[in-house]
Legacy VTK file of the C-alpha trace (Angstrom):
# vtk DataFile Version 3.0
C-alpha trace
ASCII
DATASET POLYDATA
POINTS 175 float
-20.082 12.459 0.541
-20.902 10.554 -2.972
-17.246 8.808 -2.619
-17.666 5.005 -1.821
-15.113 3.659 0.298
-13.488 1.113 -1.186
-13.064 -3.372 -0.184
-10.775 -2.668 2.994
-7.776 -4.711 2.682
-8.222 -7.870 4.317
-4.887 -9.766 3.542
-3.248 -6.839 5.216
-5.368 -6.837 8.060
-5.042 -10.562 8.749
-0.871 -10.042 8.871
-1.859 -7.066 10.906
-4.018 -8.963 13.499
-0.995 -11.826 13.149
1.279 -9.587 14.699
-0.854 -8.206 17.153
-2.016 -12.124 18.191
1.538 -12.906 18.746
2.316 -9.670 20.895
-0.833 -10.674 22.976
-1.778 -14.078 22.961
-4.059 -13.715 26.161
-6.199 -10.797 24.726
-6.883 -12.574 21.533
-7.617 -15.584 23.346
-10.453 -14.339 26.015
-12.102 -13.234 23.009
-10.693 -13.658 19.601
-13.481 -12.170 16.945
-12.254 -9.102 15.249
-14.069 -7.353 12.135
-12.728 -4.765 9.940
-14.265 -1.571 9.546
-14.272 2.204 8.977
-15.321 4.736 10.528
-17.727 7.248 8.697
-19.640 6.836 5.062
-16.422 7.935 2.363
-13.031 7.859 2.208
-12.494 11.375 3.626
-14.572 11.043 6.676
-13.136 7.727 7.194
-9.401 9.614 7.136
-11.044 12.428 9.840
-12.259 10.424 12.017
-9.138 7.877 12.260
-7.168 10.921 12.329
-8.925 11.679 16.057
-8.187 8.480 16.841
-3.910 8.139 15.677
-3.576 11.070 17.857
-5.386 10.248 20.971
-8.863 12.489 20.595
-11.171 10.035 19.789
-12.255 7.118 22.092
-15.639 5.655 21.619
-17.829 5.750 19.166
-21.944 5.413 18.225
-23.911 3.571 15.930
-27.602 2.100 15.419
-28.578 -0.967 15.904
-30.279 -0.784 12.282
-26.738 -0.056 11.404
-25.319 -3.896 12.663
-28.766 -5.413 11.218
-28.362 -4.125 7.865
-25.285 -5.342 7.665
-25.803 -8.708 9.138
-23.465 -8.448 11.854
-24.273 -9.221 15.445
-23.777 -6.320 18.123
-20.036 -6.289 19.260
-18.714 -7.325 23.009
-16.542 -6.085 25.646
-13.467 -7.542 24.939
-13.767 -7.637 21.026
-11.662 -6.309 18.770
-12.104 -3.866 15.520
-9.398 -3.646 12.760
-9.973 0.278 11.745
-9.180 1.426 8.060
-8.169 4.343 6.524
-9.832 6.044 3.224
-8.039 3.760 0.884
-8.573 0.613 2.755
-5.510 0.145 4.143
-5.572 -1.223 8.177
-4.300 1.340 10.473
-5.113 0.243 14.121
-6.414 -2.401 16.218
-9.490 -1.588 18.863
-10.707 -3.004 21.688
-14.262 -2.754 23.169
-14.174 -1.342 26.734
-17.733 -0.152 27.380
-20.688 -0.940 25.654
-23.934 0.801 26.545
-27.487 1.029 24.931
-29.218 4.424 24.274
-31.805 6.637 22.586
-30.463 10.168 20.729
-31.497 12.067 23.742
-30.016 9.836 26.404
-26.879 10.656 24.849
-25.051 12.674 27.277
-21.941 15.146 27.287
-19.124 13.330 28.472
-19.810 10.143 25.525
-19.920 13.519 23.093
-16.430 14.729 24.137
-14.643 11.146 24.326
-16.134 10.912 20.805
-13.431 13.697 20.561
-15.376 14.868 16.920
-15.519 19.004 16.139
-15.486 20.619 19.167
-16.430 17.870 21.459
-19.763 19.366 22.763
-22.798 17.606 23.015
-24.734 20.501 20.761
-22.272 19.440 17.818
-22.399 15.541 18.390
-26.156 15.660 17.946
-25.876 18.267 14.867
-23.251 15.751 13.280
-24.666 12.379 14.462
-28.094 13.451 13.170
-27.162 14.204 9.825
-24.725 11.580 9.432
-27.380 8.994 10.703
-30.348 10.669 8.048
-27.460 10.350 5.208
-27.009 7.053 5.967
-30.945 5.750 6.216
-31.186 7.527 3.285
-28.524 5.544 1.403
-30.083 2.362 3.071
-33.650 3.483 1.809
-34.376 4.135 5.412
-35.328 6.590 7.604
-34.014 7.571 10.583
-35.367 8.300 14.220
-33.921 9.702 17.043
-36.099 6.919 19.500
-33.813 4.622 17.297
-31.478 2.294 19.470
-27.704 3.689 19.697
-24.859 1.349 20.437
-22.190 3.774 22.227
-18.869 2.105 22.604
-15.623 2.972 24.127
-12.584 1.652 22.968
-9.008 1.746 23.664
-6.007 1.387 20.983
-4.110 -2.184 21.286
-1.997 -2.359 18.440
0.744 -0.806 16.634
2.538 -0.595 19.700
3.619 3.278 18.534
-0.803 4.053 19.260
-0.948 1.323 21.454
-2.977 3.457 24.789
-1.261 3.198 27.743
2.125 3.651 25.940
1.661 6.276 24.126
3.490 8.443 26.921
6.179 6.195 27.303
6.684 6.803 23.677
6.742 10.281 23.597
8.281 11.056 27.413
10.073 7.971 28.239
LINES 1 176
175 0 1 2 3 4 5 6 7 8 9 10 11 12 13 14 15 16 17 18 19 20 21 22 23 24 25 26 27 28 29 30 31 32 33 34 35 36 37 38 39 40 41 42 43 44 45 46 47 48 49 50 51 52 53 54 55 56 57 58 59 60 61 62 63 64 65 66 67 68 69 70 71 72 73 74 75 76 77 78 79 80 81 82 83 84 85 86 87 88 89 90 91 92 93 94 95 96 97 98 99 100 101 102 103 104 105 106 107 108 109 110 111 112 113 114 115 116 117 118 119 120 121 122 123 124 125 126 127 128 129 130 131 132 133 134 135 136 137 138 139 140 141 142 143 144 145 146 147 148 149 150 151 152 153 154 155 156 157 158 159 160 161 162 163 164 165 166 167 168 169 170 171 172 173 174
C-alpha cells in the first residue's frame, strides 16, 4: 500500500459540516470540534473501509495512542464528530463518537472485532489485520509497534447525509 492518500478536501468538508450544523444545531453545539480523516493508510483501503461503513457494516473503529501523538492531535470525545473521506479526498460522511474505551491488543475482545464489521468480523482476523496494519504503519513512522501499546477503540454512529444518517436508514429503505 505505497499509494499516499492525498490533502482531503477541506472546503468541501466545511460546506459539508455547514449543512449538517444547520440540520442539527444542538449536536454541534454540545460539542462542536470535528476533524477530517480517513480511514486506513492509501486510497484503496481508505475506499474499503468507508465502503463498510456507507452500507451499515462498520461501526467503531481502533487506533493507538502513538497514532493521535504523532500526529499532534489530542484523543477524541464522546460527542465529537469525524468528517470521513474517501480515496480521493472527497468528504463522504459525518461521525459521531458514542463509546470510547482504552485497551491493550489482547484486551481486545470479539464483539469490538465484529462491530468493526472488517473481513469476516472475527476476532482471529481483526488481530491478523490490525497487527499488520499497525507494524506497516510504525514502520512508515520509523516506529515500531507493540501489542502492550495503548488502543483507542471507538464506536461511532453515522449523523449526516441524512440518506446514511443511522437511525434512518430503515425509514429510507422500508418507510
Amino acid at each position: 500500500m505505497n499509494d499516499a492518500l492525498p490533502e482531503p478536501d477541506r472546503a468541501a468538508a466545511e460546506v459539508m459540516w455547514a449543512e449538517y450544523a444547520a440540520a442539527h444545531p444542538d449536536a454541534v453545539a454540545a460539542t462542536g470540534e470535528w476533524v477530517v480523516e480517513y480511514f486506513g493508510d492509501s486510497p484503496a483501503l481508505a475506499d474499503e473501509l468507508l465502503g463498510l461503513v456507507l452500507d451499515g457494516t462498520k461501526r467503531a473503529t481502533a487506533a493507538l495512542v502513538v497514532e493521535f501523538i504523532a500526529e499532534g492531535q489530542q484523543l477524541p470525545r464522546i460527542g465529537s464528530h469525524w468528517i470521513a473521506c474517501d480515496g480521493a479526498g472527497a468528504p463522504r460522511v459525518i461521525m459521531r463518537s458514542t463509546e470510547f474505551r482504552l485497551a491493550t491488543f489482547d484486551e481486545v475482545d470479539a464483539r469490538f472485532a465484529f462491530d468493526e464489521g472488517e473481513d469476516d468480523r472475527t476476532l482471529a482476523t481483526w488481530r491478523e489485520g490490525h497487527e499488520r496494519y499497525w507494524r506497516r504503519t510504525a514502520a512508515a513512522r520509523g516506529d515500531t509497534w507493540s501489542p502492550e501499546q495503548e488502543i483507542v477503540l471507538e464506536r461511532f454512529t453515522v449523523v449526516w447525509p441524512p440518506e446514511y444518517r443511522d437511525g434512518e436508514r430503515a425509514t429510507l429503505r422500508y418507510g
